[in-house]
C-alpha positions in Angstrom: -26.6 23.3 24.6 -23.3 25.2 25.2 -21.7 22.6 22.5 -24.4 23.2 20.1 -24.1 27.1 20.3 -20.1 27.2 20.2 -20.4 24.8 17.1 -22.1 27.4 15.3 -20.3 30.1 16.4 -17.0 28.1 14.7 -18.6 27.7 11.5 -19.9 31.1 11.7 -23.9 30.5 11.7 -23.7 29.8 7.3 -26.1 26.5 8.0 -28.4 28.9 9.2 -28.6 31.4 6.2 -26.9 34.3 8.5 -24.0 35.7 6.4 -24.5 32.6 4.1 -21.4 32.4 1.5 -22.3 31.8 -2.3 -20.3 29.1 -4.2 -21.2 29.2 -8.1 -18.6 27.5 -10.0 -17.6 30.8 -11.6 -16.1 32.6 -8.7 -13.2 30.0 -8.9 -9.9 30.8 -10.4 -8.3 29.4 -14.1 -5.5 28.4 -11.7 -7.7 26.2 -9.4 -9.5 24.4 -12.0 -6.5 23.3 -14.0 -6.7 19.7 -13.7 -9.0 19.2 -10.7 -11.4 16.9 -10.2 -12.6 19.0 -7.5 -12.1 21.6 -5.8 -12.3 22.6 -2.2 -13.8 25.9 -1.4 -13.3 26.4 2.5 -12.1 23.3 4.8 -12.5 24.2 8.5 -11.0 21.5 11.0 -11.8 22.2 14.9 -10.0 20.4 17.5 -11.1 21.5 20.8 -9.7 18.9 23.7 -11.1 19.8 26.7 -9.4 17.3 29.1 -7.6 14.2 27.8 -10.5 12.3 27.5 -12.9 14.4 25.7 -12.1 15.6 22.3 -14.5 17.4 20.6 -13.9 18.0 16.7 -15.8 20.2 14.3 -15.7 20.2 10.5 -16.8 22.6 8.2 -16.2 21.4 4.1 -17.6 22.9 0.7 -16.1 21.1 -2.3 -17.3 22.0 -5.7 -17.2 18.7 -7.8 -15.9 18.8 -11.3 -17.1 15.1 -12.6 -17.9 11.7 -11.5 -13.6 11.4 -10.6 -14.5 14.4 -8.3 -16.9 12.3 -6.0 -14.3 11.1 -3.7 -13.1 14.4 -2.5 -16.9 15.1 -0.8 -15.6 13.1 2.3 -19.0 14.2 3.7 -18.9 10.9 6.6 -18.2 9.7 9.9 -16.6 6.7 11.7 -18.3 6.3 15.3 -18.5 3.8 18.2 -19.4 3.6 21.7 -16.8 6.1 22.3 -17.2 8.5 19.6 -20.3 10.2 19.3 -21.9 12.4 16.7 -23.3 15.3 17.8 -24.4 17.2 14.8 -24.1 16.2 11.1 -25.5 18.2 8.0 -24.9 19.1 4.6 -26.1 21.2 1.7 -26.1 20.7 -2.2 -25.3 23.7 -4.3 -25.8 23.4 -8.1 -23.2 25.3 -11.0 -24.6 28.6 -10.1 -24.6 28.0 -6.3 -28.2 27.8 -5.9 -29.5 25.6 -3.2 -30.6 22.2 -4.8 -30.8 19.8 -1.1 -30.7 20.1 2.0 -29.5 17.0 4.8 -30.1 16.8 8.5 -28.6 14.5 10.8 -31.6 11.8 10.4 -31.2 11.8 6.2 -27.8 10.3 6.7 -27.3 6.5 5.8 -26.0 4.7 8.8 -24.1 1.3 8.5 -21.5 -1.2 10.3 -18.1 -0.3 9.3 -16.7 -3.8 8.7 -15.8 -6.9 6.3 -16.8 -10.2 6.5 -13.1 -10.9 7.9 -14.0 -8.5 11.0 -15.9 -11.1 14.1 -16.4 -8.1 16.4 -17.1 -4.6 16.0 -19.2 -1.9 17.2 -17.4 0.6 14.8 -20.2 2.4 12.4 -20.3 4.8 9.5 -22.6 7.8 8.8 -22.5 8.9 5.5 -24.0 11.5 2.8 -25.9 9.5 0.5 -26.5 11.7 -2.5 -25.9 10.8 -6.3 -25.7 14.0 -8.3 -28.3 14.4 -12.0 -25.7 16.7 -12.8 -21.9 18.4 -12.7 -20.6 20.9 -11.5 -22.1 20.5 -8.2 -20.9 21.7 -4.9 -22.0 20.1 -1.2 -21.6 22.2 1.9 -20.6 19.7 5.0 -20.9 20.2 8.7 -20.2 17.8 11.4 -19.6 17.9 15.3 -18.1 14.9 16.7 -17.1 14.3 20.6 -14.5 11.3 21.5 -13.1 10.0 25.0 -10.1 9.2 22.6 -6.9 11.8 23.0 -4.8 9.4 21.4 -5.2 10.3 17.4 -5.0 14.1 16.7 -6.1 14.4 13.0 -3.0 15.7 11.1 -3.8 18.4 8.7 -3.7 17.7 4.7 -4.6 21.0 3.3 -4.1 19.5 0.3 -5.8 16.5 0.7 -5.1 14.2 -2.7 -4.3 14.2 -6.8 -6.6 16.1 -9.3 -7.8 18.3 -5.9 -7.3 22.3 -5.7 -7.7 24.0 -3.0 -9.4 27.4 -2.2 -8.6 27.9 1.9 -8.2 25.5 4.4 -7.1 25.9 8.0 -7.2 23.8 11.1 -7.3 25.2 14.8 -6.6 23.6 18.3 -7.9 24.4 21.0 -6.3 23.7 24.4 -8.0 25.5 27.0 -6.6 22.9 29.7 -2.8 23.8 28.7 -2.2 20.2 28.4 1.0 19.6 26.5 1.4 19.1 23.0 3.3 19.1 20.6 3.5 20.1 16.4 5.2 19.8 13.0 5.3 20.5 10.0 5.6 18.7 7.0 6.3 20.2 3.3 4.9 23.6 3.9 7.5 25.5 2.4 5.8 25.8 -1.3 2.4 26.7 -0.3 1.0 30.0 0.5 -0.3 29.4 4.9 0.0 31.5 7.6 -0.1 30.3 11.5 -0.7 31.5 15.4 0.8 29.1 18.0 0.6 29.6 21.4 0.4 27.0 24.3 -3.7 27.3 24.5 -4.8 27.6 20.7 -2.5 27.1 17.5 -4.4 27.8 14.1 -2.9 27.2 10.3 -4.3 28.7 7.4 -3.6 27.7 3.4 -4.8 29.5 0.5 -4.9 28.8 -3.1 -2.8 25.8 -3.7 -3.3 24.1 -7.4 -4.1 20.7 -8.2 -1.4 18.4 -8.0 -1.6 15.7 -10.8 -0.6 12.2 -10.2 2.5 11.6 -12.3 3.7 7.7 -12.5 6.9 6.4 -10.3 6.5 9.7 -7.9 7.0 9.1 -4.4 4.2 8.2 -1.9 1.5 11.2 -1.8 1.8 11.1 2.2 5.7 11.6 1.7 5.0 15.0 -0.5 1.7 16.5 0.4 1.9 19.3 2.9 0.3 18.9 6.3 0.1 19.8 10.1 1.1 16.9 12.9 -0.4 17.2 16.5 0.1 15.0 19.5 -0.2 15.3 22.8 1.8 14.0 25.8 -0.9 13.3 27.5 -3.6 11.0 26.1 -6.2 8.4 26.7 -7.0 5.6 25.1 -10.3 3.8 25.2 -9.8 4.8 28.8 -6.4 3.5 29.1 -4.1 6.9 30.3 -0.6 6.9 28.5 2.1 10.2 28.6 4.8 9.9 26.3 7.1 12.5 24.3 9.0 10.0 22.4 9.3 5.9 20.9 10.6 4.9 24.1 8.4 6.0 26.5 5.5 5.5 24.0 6.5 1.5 23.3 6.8 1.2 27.0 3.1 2.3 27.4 2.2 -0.2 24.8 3.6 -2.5 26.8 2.5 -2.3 30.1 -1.1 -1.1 28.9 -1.7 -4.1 26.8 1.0 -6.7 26.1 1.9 -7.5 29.7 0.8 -10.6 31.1 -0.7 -11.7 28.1 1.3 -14.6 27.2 -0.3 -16.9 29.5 -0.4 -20.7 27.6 -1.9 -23.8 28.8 0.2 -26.0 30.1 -1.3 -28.9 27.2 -0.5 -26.6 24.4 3.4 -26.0 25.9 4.0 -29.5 26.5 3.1 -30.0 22.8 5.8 -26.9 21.4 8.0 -28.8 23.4 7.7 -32.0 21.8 7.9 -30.7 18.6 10.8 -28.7 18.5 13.0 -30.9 21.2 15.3 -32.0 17.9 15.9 -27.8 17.0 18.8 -26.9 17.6 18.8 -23.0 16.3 16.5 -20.2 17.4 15.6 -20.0 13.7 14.5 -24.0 13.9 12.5 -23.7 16.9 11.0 -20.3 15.1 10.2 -21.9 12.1 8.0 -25.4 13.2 6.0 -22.7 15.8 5.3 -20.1 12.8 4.2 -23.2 11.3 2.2 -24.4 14.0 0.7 -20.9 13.9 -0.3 -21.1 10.4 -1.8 -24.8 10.6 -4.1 -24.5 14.0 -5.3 -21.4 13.6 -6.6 -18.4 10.9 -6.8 -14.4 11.1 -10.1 -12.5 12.0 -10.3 -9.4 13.1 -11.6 -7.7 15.8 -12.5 -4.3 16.3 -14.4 -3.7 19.6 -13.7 -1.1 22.1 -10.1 -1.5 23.6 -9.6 -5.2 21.4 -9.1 -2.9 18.4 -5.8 -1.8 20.4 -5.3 -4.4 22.7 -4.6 -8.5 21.7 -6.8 -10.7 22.8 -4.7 -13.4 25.6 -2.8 -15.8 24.3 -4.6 -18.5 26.1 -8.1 -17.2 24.4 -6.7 -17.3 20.7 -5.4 -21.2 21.7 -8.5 -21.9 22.5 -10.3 -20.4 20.3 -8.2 -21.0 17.2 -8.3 -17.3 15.7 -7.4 -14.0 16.2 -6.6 -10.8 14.6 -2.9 -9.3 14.1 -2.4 -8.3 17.4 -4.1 -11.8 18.9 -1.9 -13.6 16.2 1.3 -12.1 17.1 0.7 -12.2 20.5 0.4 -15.6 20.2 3.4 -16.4 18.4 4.9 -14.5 21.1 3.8 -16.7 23.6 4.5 -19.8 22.1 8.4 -19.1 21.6 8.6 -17.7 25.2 7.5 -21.2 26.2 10.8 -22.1 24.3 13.3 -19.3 25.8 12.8 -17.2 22.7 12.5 -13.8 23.1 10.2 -12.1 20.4 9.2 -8.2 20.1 5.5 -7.4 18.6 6.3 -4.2 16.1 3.9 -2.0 15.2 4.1 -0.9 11.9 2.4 1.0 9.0 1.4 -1.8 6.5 1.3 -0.4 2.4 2.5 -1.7 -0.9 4.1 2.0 -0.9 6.8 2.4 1.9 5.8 4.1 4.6 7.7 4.7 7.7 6.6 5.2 11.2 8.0 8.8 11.8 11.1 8.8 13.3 11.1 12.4 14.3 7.3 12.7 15.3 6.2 10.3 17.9 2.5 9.8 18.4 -0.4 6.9 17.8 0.7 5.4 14.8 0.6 2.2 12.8 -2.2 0.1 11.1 -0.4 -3.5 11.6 1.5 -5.6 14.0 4.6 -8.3 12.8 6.5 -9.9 15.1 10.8 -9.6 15.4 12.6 -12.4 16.7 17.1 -11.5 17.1 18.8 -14.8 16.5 21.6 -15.8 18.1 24.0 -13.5 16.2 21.3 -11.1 16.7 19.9 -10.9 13.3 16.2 -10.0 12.4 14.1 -12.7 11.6 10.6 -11.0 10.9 7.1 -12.9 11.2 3.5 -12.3 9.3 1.4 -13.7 11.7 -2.2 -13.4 10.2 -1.1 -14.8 6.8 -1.5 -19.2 6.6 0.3 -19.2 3.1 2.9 -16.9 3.7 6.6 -18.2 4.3 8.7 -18.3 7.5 10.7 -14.7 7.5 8.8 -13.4 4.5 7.3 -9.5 4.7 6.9 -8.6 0.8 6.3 -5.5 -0.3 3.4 -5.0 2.6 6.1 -4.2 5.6 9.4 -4.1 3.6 11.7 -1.7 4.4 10.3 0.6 7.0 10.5 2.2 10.3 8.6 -0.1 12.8 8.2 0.3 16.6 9.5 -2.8 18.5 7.8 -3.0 21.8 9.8 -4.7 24.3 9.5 -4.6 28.4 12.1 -1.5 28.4 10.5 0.7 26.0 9.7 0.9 22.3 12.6 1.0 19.5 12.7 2.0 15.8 14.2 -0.9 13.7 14.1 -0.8 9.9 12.0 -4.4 8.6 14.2 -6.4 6.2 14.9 -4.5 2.8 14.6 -6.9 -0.6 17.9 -6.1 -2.5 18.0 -5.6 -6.1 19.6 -9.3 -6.0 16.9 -10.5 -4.3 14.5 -9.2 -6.4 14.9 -11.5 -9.8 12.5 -13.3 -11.7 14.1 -15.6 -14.3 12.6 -17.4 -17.3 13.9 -20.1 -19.6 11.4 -21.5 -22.5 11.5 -23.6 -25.2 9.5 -22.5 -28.4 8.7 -24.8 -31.3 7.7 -22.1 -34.1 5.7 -23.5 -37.0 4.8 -22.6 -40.6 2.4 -20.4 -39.9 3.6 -18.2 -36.8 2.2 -19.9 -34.3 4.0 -21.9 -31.5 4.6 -24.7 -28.5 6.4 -23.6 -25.9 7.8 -25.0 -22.4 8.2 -22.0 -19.8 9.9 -22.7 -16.6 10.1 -18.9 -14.5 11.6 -18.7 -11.3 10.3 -15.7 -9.0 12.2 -14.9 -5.6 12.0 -11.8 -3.8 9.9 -9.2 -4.1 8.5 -10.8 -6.9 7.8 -14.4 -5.0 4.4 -12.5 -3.8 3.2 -12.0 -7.3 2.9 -15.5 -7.6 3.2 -17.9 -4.6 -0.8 -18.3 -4.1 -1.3 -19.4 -7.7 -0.8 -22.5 -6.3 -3.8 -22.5 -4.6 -6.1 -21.6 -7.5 -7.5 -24.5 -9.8 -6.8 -25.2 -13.5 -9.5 -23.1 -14.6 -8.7 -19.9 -12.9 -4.9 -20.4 -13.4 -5.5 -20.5 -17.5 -7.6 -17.3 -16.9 -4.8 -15.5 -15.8 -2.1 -16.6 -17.9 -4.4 -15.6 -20.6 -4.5 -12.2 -18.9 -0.7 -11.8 -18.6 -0.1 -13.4 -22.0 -2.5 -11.6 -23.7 -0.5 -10.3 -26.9 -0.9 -14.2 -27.9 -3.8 -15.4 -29.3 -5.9 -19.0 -28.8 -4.2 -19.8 -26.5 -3.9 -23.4 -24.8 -2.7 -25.5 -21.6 -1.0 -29.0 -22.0 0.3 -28.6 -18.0 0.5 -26.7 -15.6 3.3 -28.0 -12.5 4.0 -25.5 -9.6 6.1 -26.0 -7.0 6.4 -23.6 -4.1 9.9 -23.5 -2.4 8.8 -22.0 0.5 12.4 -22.5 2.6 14.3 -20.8 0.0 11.1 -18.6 -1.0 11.1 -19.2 -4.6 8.3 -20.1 -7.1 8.5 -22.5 -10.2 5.7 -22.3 -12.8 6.3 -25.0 -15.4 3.7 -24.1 -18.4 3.6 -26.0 -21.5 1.3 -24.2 -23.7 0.4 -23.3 -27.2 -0.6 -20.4 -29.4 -0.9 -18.4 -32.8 0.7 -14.7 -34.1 4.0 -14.7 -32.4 6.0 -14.3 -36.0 4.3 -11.8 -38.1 4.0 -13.6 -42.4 5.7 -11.1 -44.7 5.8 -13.0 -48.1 8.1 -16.3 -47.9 9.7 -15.1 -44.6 8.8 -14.2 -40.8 9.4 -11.5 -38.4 10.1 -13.2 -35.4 10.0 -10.5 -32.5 12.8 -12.2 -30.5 11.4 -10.8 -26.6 9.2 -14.0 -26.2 7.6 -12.5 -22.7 7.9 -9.0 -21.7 10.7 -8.8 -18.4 8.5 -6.0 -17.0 5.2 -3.6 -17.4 6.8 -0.7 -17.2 6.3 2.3 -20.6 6.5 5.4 -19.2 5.2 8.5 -21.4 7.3 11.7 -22.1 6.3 14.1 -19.6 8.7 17.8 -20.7 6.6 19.4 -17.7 7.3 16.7 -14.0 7.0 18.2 -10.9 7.5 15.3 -8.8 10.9 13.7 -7.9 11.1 10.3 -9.3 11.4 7.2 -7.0 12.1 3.4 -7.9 11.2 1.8 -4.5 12.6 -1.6 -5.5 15.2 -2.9 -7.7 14.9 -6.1 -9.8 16.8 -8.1 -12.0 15.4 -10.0 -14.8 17.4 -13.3 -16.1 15.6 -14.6 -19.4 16.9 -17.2 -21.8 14.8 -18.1 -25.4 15.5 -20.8 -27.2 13.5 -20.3 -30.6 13.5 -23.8 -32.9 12.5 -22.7 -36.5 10.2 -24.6 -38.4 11.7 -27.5 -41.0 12.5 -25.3 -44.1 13.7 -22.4 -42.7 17.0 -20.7 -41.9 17.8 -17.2 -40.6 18.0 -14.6 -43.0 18.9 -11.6 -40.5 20.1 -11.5 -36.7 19.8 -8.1 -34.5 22.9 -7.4 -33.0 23.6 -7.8 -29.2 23.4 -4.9 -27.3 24.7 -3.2 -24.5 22.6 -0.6 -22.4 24.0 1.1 -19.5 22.7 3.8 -16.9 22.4 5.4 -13.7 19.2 3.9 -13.6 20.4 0.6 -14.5 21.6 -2.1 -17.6 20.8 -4.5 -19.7 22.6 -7.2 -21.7 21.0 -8.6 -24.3 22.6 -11.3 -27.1 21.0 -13.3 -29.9 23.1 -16.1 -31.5 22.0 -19.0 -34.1 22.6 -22.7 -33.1 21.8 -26.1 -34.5 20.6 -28.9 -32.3 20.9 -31.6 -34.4 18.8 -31.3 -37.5 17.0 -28.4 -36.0 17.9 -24.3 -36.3 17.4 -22.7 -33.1 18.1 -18.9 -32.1 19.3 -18.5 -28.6 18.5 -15.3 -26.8 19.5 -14.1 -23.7 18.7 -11.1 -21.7 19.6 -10.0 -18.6 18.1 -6.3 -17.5 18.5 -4.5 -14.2 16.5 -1.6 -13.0 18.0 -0.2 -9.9 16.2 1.2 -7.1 16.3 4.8 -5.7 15.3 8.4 -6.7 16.3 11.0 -8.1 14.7 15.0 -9.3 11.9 15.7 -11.9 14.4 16.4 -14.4 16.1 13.2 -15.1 12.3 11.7 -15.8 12.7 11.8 -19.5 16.3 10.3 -19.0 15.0 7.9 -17.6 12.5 7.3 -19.4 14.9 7.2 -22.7 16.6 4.4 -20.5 13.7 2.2 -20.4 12.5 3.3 -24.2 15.8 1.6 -25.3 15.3 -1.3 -23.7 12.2 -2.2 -24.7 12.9 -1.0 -28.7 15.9 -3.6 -28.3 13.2 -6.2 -26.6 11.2 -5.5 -29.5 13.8 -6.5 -31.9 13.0 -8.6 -34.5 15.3 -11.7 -36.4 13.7 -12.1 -39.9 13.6 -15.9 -41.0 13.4 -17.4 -44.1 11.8 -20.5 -46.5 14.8 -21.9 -47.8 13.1 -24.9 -49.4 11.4 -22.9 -52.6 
């Protein structure tokens, strides 16, 4: 009863009609509606811990929704288990003139399980607003009480909270009647109108009026920019596991002894095996490599989510026997098996995204959605393992857990290494082809491309897709060709130099364009990259190039019988901060046959740089792609 009555107290009794706020669309600014989706009216976040295992959270949300791209923002749900309970959940639909259209109670929610097909065990649910609005503007009114034996995870605060969002007021208060220790930081707060009270039992931020922020292309991760509010305490529990820790060491050392030690038990069967298979090794990396691919043979990755198993791997033993396992299982597991061999590994825990993002190096607390495994060879350089992954090659990351701030757990205590960075070097896709043009624009060709780093994951698993759904997507990625067709397709995946040959002999019409008695043959036979940025005189966001590449092309054009070149673009030279390209045509014979040679070679560099060199930028890549678009004009000399 006492939580019930203090929970309306915080939200100040507006469920119940006393002192109710209006929220017609018209009380919001010009400012606030520029570009937004939606907008949030009043965000209240609550975070009363109590002792450090009972956390209760409140939330308070009105969001005024602009148009179906709006939706997203209601965030009117929550994530429970057996130790997180929902105490209260409501909600309230306003229409344009903030008139009361609906009301929800806790038993009009839709309840679900809170997994994928790939998840075996889980008691994780979700309890969501199920509403599907006749009409926009609409605005829904959200109230929710949740109470968790977790102290781990403090919610940091986004005030701002994504793109095409604008914000009204939005504040976030802690509660710490206990005076348990904790600690907070702030993150890109300087441009934004807040105010704050911190003391050692409550701490309360408050933000105001903060416009929509649009998404503008090659800006750097929204997590890295947005403003926001990070809480821990040194104190915590865990699924009833107690941990303190104030930094990475003492925190990977509680990792350790909580759930890693004494988990790398192995049956004596399975070592004698590992032993007879890499008795002819002679390296740590040789050993490494036939138990990553034992790994990958006996067993596959499913996940498991259930109570302290979503933090702590399941035993090596039970993931031998059983033949599957999650990250955590998977990489313990690997673990286990080179210990058997005298090789010390580390399980890292680090935050797995196609976008960069780095385990804080300043802020320790609970994070991390992913575990990899680090092995130091003998002259103590990082080999790095994706355990859950049966395709992927030996010391391969991509762009999931490149180049990032991970936390190596070891016996001592936990470290921050960096995972391996892919080089611009590294990063090169190169393409030869051989293209038969004939009378009337169409073509044969004979592609060979070569991907290797970053760009090896684009392509590697085409080899496990069959004829049909590998001419579906070239057609996709060749699609400025028309009727198209497949003679052969031959790939070969090098997966101990991680490289990828495609071999693709294939036809198709409208690559020269028929002016009269001659063609315009454009002369960039496959685009290098998909990259066309628009002029933007108005960026706000710095620009960031995460990863460099280098693209190595050579065309080989044979004109039809009859025809000779009338006119040749000139090579051409483009150089720039940002990178260069190199790009040559020449005319050849082979024999009885004309051929125009064309070579290109084109790097984009990586790094970033302020909202003002955008347009130079993009001027950079406009120039390359007006020289790729260059065209040789060819002509019937037979008439």
């Amino acid at each position: 009863m006492r939580s019930k009555i203090l929970f309306f107290l915080l939200i100040g009794l507006n469920f119940l009609g006393f002192g109710q706020e209006e929220f017609p669309v018209s009380k919001i600014s010009p400012e606030l509606l520029k570009s937004s989706d939606a907008i949030i009216r009043n965000s209240e976040l609550i975070l009363e811990l109590k002792s450090v295992n009972k956390l209760v959270i409140y939330k308070r949300r009105v969001v005024t929704v602009m148009n179906e791209d709006g939706d997203r923002f209601v965030d009117a749900y929550e994530n429970y288990d057996d130790g997180i309970d929902i105490e209260e959940q409501m909600a309230i639909i306003y229409d344009e003139s903030g008139n009361e259209i609906k009301k929800f109670k806790k038993r009009d929610f839709k309840n679900q399980s809170n997994y994928e097909s790939f998840v075996l065990f889980s008691d994780n649910r979700l309890s969501y607003l199920d509403y599907t609005p006749r009409k926009y503007p609409y605005t829904v009114e959200y109230i929710s009480e949740v109470e968790s034996v977790n102290s781990a995870f403090l919610p940091d605060w986004y005030p701002l909270v994504g793109y095409d969002v604008s914000v009204e007021k939005s504040s976030v208060e802690f509660l710490n009647p206990e005076n348990l220790p904790f600690r907070h930081e702030e993150r890109n707060l300087e441009n934004i109108d807040f105010s704050k009270e911190v003391s050692e039992l409550r701490l309360r931020y408050e933000a105001r009026n903060i416009p929509a922020l649009e998404y503008e292309i090659l800006s750097p991760a929204f997590t890295d920019i947005a403003p926001r509010l990070l809480l821990a305490t040194d104190k915590f529990e865990l699924e009833g596991v107690a941990g303190e820790a104030q930094d990475w060491d003492t925190y990977g050392k509680w990792m350790y002894d909580s759930f890693i030690l004494e988990h790398d038990k192995i049956s004596q069967s399975t070592v004698s095996k590992i032993s007879r298979l890499t008795e002819n090794a002679e390296s740590i990396e040789e050993k490494a490599r036939i138990i990553y691919d034992y790994v990958q043979q006996n067993t596959r990755y499913i996940a498991v989510m259930l109570g302290i198993g979503g933090w702590e791997p399941a035993r090596a033993d039970e993931v031998d026997r059983l033949g599957y396992g999650d990250c955590k299982g998977l990489t313990n597991y690997t673990m286990a098996l080179l210990k058997t061999q005298g090789i010390e590994s580390y399980y890292s825990v680090v935050n797995g995204n196609q976008q960069i993002k780095d385990l804080d190096p300043e802020f320790p607390q609970m994070q991390g959605n992913h575990v990899i495994l680090n092995i130091p060879d003998e002259e103590n350089n990082n080999i790095w393992l994706e355990c859950t992954n049966q395709d992927i090659p030996f010391n391969y990351l991509g762009s999931f857990t490149d180049n990032r701030y991970v936390l190596r757990v070891t016996s001592e205590g936990g470290e921050l290494i960096k995972t391996k960075k892919y080089l611009n070097k590294e990063n090169v896709l190169k393409k030869e082809a051989k293209i038969w043009l004939d009378e009337k624009g169409g073509f044969k060709a004979s592609l060979e491309r070569v991907s290797a780093g970053i760009h090896y994951e684009d392509y590697y698993l085409r080899e496990k897709k069959d004829q049909e759904d590998l001419e579906k997507e070239y057609r996709e990625e060749w699609g400025k060709f028309n009727n198209l067709n497949f003679e052969s397709i031959h790939l070969n995946n090098d997966r101990r130099n991680i490289q990828f040959k495609e071999n693709v002999d294939f036809s198709g019409t409208r690559l020269a364009i028929k002016a009269g008695n001659r063609f315009l043959l454009p002369l960039g036979f496959l685009k290098p990259y998909r990259l066309n940025p628009e002029k933007d005189d108005n960026r706000i966001l710095p620009l960031k190039i995460s990863r460099g590449s280098i693209y190595e092309d050579v065309f080989l054009y044979y004109l039809p019988e009859g025809y000779e070149v009338e006119t040749l673009p000139k090579a051409k030279v483009v150089a720039s901060e940002f990178g260069h390209a190199i790009i040559s045509v020449k005319k050849i014979k082979e024999g009885a046959l004309t051929a125009l040679e064309v070579k290109r070679s084109i790097e984009i560099k990586e790094g970033e740089w302020g909202p003002e060199r955008y347009n130079d930028f993009r001027n950079f890549i406009v120039n390359l792609n007006q020289v790729d678009n260059s065209k040789a004009v060819i002509i019937q000399s037979n008439i």
